[in-house]
VEXDREN-2710 file (C-alpha; in Angstrom, 1 decimal):
% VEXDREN-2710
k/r/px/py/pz
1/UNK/133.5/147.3/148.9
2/UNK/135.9/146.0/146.4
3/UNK/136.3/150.1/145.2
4/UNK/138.1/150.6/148.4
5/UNK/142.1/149.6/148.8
6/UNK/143.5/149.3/152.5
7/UNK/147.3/150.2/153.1
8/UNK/148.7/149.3/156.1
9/UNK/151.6/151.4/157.3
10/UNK/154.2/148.7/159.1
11/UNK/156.7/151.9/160.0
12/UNK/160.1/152.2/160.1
13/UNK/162.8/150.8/162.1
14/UNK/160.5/150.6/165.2
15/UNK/163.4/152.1/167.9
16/UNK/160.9/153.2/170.4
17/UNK/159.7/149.3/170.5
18/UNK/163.4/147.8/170.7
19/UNK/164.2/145.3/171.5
20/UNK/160.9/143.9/171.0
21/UNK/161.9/144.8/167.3
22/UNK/165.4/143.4/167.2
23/UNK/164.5/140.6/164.8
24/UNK/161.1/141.5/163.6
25/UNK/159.0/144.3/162.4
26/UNK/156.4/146.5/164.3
27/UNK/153.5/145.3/163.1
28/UNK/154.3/141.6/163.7
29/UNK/155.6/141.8/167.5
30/UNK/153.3/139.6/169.4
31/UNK/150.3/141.3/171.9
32/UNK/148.0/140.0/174.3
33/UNK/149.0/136.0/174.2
34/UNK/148.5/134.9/171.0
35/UNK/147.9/138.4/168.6
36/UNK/150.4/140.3/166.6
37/UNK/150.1/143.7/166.5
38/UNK/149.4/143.8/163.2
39/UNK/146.1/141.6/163.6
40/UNK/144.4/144.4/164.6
41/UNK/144.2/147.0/161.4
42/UNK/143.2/144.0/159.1
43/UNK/140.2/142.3/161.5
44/UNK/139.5/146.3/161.3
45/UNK/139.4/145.9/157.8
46/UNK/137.9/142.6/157.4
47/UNK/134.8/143.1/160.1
48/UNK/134.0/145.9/157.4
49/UNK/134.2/143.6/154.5
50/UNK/137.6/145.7/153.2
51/UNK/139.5/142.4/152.2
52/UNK/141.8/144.2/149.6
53/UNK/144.7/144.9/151.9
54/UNK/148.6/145.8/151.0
55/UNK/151.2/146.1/154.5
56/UNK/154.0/148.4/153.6
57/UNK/157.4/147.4/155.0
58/UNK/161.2/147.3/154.8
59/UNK/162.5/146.5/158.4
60/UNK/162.7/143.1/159.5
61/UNK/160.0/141.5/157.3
62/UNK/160.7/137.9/157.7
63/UNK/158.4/137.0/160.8
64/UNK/155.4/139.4/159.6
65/UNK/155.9/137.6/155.8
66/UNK/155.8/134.0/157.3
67/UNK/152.3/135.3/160.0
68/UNK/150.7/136.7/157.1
69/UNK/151.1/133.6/154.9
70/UNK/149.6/131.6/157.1
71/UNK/147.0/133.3/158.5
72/UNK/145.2/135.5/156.0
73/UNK/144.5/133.1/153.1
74/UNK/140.8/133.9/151.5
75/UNK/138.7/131.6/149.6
76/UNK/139.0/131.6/146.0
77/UNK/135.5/133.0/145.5
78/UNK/135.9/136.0/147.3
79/UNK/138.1/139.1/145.8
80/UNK/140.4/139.4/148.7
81/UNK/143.6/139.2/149.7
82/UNK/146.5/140.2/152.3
83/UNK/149.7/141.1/150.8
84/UNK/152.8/142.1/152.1
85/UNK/155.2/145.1/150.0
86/UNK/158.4/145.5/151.4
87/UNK/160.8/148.1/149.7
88/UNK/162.2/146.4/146.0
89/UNK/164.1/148.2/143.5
90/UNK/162.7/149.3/140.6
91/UNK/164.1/151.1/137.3
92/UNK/162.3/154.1/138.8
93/UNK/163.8/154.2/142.2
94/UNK/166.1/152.2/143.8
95/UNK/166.1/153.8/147.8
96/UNK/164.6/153.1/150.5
97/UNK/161.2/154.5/151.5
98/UNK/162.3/158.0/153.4
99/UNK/158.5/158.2/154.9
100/UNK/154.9/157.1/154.9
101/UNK/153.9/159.2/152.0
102/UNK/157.0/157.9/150.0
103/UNK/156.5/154.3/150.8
104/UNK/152.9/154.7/149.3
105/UNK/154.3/156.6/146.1
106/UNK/156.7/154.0/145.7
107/UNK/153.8/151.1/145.0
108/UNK/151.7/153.4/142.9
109/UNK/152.4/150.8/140.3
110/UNK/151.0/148.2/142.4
111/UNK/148.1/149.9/144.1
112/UNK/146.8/151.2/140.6
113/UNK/146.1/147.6/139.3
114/UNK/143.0/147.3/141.9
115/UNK/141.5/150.4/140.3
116/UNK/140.4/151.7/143.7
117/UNK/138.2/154.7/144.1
118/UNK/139.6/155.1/147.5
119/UNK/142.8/154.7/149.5
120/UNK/142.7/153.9/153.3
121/UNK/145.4/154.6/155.1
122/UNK/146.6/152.8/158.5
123/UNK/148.8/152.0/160.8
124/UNK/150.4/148.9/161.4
125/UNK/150.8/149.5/165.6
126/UNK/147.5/150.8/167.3
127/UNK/144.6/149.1/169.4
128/UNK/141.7/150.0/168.4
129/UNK/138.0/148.8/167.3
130/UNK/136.6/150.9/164.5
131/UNK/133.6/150.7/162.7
132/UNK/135.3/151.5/159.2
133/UNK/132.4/150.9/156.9
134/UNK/131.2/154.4/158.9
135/UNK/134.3/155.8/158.4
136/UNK/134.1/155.5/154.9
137/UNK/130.5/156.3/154.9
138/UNK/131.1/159.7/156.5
139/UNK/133.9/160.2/154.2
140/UNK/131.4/159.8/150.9
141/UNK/128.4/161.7/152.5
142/UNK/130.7/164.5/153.0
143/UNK/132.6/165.1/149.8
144/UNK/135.8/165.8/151.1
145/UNK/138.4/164.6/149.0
146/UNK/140.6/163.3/152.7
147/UNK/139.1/162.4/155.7
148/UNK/141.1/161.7/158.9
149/UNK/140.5/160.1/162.0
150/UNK/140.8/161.7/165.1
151/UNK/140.5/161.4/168.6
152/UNK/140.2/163.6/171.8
153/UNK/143.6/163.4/174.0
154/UNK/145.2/165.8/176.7
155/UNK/148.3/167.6/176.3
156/UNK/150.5/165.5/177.1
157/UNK/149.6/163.1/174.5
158/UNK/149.0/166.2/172.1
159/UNK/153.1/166.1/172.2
160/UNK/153.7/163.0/169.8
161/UNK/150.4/163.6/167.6
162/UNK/149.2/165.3/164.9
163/UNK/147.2/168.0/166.4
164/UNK/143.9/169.6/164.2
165/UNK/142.0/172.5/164.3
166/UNK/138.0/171.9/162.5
167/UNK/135.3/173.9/162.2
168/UNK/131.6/173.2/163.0
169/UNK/131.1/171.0/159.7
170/UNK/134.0/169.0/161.2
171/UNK/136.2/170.3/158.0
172/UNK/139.7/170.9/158.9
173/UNK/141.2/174.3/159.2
174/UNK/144.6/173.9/160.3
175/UNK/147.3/170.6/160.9
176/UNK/150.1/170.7/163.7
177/UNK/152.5/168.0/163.1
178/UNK/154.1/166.3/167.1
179/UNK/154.0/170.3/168.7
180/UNK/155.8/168.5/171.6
181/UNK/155.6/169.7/175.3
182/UNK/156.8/173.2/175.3
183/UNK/154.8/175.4/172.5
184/UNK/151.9/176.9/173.2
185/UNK/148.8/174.8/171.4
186/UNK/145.8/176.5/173.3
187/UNK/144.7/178.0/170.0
188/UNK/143.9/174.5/169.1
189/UNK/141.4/173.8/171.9
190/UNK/138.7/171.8/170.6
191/UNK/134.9/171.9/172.3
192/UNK/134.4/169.8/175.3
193/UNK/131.0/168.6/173.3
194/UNK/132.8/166.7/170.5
195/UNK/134.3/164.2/173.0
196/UNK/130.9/163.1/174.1
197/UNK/131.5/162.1/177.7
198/UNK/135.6/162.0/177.8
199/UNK/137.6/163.1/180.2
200/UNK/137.8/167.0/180.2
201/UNK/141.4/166.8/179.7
202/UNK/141.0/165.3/176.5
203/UNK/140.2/169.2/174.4
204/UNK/142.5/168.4/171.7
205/UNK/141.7/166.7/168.5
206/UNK/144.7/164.5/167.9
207/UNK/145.6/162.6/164.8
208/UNK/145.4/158.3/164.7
209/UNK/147.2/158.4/161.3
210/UNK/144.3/156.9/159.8
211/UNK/143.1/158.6/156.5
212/UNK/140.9/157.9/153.7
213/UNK/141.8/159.5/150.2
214/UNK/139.8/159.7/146.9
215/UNK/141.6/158.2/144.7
216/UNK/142.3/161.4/142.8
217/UNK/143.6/162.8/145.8
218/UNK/145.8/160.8/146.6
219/UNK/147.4/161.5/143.6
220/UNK/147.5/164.6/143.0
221/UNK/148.8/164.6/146.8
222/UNK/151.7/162.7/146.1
223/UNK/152.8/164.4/142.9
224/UNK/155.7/165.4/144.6
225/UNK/158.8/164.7/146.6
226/UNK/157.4/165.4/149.7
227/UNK/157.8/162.2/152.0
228/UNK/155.7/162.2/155.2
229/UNK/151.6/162.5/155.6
230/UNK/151.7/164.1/159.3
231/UNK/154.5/166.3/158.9
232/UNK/154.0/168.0/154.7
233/UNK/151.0/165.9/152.7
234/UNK/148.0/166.8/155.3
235/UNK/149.0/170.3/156.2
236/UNK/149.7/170.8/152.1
237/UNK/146.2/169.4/151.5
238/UNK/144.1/171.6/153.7
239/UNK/145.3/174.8/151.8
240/UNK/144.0/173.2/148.5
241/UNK/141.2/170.7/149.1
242/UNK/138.6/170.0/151.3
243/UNK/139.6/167.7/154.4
244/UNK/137.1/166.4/157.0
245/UNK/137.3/165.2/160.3
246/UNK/136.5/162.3/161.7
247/UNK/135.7/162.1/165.3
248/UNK/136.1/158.3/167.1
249/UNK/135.1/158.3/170.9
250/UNK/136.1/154.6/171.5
251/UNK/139.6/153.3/173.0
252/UNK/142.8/153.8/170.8
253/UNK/146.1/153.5/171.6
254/UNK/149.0/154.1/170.3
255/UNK/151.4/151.3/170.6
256/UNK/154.4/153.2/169.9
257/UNK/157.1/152.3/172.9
258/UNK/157.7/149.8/175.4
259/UNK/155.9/151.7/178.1
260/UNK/152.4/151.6/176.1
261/UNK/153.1/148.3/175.0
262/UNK/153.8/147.1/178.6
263/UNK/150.5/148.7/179.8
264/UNK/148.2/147.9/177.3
265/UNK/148.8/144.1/177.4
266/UNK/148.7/144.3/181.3
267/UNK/145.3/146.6/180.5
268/UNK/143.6/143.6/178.9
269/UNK/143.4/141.4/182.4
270/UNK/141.3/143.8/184.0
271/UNK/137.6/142.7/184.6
272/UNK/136.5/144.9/182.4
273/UNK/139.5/146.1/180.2
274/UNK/138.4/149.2/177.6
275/UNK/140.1/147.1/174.4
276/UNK/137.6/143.9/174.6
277/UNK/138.8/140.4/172.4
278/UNK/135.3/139.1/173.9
279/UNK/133.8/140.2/170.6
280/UNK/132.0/137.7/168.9
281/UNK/130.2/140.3/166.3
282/UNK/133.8/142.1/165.4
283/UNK/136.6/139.4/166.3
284/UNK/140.0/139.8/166.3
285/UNK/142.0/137.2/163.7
286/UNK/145.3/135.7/164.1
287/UNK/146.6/132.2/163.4
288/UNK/144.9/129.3/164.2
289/UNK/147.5/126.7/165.3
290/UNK/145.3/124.3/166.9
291/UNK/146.8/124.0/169.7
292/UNK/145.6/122.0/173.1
293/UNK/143.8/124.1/175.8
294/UNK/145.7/125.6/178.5
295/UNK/146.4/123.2/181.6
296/UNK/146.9/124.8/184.9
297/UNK/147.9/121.9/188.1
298/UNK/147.3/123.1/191.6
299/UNK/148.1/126.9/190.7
300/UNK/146.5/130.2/191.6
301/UNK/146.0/132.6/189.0
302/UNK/144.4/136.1/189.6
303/UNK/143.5/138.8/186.7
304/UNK/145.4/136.8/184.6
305/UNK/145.3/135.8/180.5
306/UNK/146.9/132.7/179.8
307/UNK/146.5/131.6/175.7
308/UNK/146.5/128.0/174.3
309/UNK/149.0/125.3/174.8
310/UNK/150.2/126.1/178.3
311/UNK/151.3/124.1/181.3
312/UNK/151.2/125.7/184.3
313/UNK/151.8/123.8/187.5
314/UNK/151.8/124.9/191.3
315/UNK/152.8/128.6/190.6
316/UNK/151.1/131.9/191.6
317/UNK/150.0/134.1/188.7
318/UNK/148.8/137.8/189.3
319/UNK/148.4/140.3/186.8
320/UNK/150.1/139.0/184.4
321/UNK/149.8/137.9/180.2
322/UNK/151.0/134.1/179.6
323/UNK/151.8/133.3/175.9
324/UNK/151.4/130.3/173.7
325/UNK/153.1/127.1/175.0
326/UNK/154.7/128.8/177.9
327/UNK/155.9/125.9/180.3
328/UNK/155.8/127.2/184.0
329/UNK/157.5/125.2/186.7
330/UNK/156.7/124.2/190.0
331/UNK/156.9/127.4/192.8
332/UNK/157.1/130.0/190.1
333/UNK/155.6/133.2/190.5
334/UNK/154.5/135.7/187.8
335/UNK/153.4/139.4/188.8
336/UNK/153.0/141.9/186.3
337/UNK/154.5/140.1/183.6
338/UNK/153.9/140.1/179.4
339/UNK/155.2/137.0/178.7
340/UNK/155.0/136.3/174.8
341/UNK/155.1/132.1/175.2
342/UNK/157.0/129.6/172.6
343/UNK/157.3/129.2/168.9
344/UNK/157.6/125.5/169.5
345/UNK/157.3/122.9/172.3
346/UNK/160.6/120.8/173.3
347/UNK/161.5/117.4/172.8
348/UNK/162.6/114.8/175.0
349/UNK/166.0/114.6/173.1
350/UNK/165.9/118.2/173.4
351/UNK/165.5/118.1/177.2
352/UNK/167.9/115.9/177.6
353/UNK/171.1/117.7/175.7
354/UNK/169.9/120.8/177.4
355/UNK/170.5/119.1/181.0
356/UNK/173.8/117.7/179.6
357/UNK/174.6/121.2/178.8
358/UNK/173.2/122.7/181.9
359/UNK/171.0/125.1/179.8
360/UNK/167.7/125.5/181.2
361/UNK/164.1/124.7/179.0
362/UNK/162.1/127.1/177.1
363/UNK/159.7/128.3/179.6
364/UNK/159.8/129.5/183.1
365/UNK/161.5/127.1/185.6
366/UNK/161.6/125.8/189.1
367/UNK/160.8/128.6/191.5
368/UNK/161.5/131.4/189.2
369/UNK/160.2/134.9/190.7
370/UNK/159.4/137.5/188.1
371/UNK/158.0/140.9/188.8
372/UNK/157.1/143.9/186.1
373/UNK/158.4/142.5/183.0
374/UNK/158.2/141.6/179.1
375/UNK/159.5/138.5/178.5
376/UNK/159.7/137.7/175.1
377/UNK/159.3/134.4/172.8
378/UNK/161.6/131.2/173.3
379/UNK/163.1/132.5/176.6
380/UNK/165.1/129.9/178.8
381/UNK/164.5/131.0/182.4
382/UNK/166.3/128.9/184.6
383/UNK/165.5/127.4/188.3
384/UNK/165.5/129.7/190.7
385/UNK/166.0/133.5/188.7
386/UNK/164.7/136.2/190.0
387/UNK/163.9/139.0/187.9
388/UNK/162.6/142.9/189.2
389/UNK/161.9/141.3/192.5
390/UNK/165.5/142.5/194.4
391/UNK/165.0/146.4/193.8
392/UNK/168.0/146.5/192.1
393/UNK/167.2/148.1/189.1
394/UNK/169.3/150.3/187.1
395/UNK/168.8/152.9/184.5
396/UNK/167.6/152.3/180.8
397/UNK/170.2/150.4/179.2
398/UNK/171.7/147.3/177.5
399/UNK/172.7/145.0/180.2
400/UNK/173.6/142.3/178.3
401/UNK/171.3/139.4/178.4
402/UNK/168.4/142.1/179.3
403/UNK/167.1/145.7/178.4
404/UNK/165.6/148.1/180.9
405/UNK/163.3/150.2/178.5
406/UNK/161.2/153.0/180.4
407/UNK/161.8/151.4/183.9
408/UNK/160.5/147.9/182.5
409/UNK/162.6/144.9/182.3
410/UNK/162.8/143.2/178.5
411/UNK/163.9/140.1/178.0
412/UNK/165.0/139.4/174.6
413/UNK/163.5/136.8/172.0
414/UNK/165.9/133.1/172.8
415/UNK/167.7/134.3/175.8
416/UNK/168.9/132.1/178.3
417/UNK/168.9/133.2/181.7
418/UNK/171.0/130.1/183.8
419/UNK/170.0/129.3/187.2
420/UNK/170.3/131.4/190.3
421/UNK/170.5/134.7/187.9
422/UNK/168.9/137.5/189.4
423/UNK/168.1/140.8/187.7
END
């Protein structure tokens, strides 16, 4: 499959995700314990033997450098690799990427050296488990020169999406760029027979912003100025080439704000959640840091996910996501909660100057109570706090030492909450 050259989209600024994104980019945000969003697209890419692999970024690269570096490393027999692109000036341009198309025409020069005979486009934020070898194959057996994926969603969703219109050969007719919630999109109605069991509800065919280009194509696509692929290259295309549809029927998601984020992580401790990392055929990689199994003393967790290298002791866990190294105190309780763990474990000397400081340790201490909220890495919770429990919440804002994002409460990466707070 070495013909084939994956580009990974990492996006832009990443507002909707703030503050999640307030020191790194999209794609390298952690999810589900011990994943980074962007862990997804390449296992994608790697279950279908796709191993040539460029991630497009500009925002905040430093964390997503460092996780790729040290997780993605192939052996020197196999044609593979992982690289990162974040914007660079050149003699031919020296700006910023303005979109995803221009972010691709902007490493034409790098792309080019693999000699690929086809471009794969994807995104650097979405859960989802695709069979991409069929994608491709679909693609080839019917001589289009773009294919996109696509997916059955309601109106609501249709908002933010690309919406399509396709014909019976599943070519595409027309392209509808994020119609949002007030025009009229009925003409765009898909058959209720293409979502093969779905919810009735879902009788749009909505975009995932995952593409595959002929080389060629792709080219001749971006001979332009023209910046985005939603909003000007795909509805450009359809007048003057042949461009397919591809219908998935499995989960996706879009992790695209805080909201989604929230409940898609919470989504995975269900007894039978729809996104499944029990896959031994099609795993899901991240990096391996050998740390010690979790160890839980005289605590009671329920529909819970706790990753490696934790120490929980006699606390009450319920729906909740516990990170890497997270260090939960005696009488702490945890309900609803995404909490994103450690980058390190604390010393002794450490502890110590923390006490003479009165700063509390990384983790979650003494009797902490913490209800329907994102906690994020490195967080000092100190004895006592009580957070989402006191119905005192107020509207989205910056409070200081916390965000309220879409009615959830967001801690931010190395804040320290003292003792007693309450939220």
């Amino acid at each position: 499959m070495s013909d084939v050259l994956s580009i990974i989209l990492g996006g832009g600024k990443g507002t909707r995700l703030f503050p999640l994104t307030q020191s790194r980019a999209k794609p390298a945000v952690p999810f589900g314990g011990k994943y980074r969003l962007v862990d997804i697209p390449i296992s994608n890419c790697i279950n279908a033997n796709l191993k040539q692999i460029y991630i497009v970024t500009q925002f905040n690269s430093a964390s997503l450098h460092l996780h790729i570096g040290q997780t993605y490393i192939f052996d020197s027999f196999t044609k593979g690799f992982v690289e990162i692109l974040a914007a660079e000036q050149t003699l031919e341009h020296s700006g910023w990427y303005e979109g995803t198309a221009d972010a691709v025409r902007k490493n034409f020069s790098h792309f080019r050296t693999q000699s690929p005979s086809y471009y794969l486009i994807l995104s650097g934020d979405q859960l989802y488990r695709m069979d991409l070898q069929e994608l491709l194959k679909k693609h080839i057996d019917s001589g289009a020169s773009i294919s996109i994926a696509c997916t059955g969603v309601n109106r609501e969703n249709a908002s933010g999406l690309g919406i399509l219109k396709a014909d019976k050969n599943n070519q595409i007719t027309e392209f509808l760029e994020k119609p949002g919630p007030i025009k009229d999109i009925s003409d765009y109605m898909a058959p209720a027979e293409l979502f093969k069991g779905k919810n009735k509800e879902d009788c749009y065919l909505g975009s995932m912003g995952i593409y595959i280009f002929n080389a060629k194509a792709m080219e001749d696509c971006l001979a332009n100025e023209l910046t985005d692929f939603g909003k000007e290259i795909i509805p450009n295309a359809i007048s003057k080439l042949k461009v397919n549809a591809y219908i998935y029927d499995g989960y996706w998601e879009d992790i695209g704000t805080i909201k989604n984020f929230y409940e898609a992580n919470l989504e995975l401790t269900t007894l039978k959640p729809r996104f499944d990392f029990y896959d031994e055929q099609k795993p899901i990689y991240t990096h391996m840091r050998n740390l010690p199994p979790s160890k839980m003393n005289f605590s009671n967790m329920n529909q819970s996910i706790a990753a490696e290298g934790c120490i929980i002791t006699n606390a009450n866990i319920t729906n909740s996501i516990v990170g890497i190294r997270t260090i939960i105190e005696t009488g702490s309780s945890l309900n609803g909660v995404v909490c994103m763990g450690a980058d390190y474990y604390e010393t002794e000397p450490q502890k110590l100057q923390n006490a003479e400081s009165r700063i509390p340790n990384v983790g979650i201490g003494r009797g902490a109570i913490i209800k329907g909220a994102i906690i994020d890495k490195n967080v000092c919770i100190g004895e006592g706090c009580r957070i989402g429990v006191d119905d005192i919440r107020r509207t989205d804002g910056n409070y200081g030492h916390y965000y309220i994002v879409d009615g959830i409460i967001v801690i931010p990466k190395n804040t320290i909450l003292y003792p007693g707070t309450v939220i």
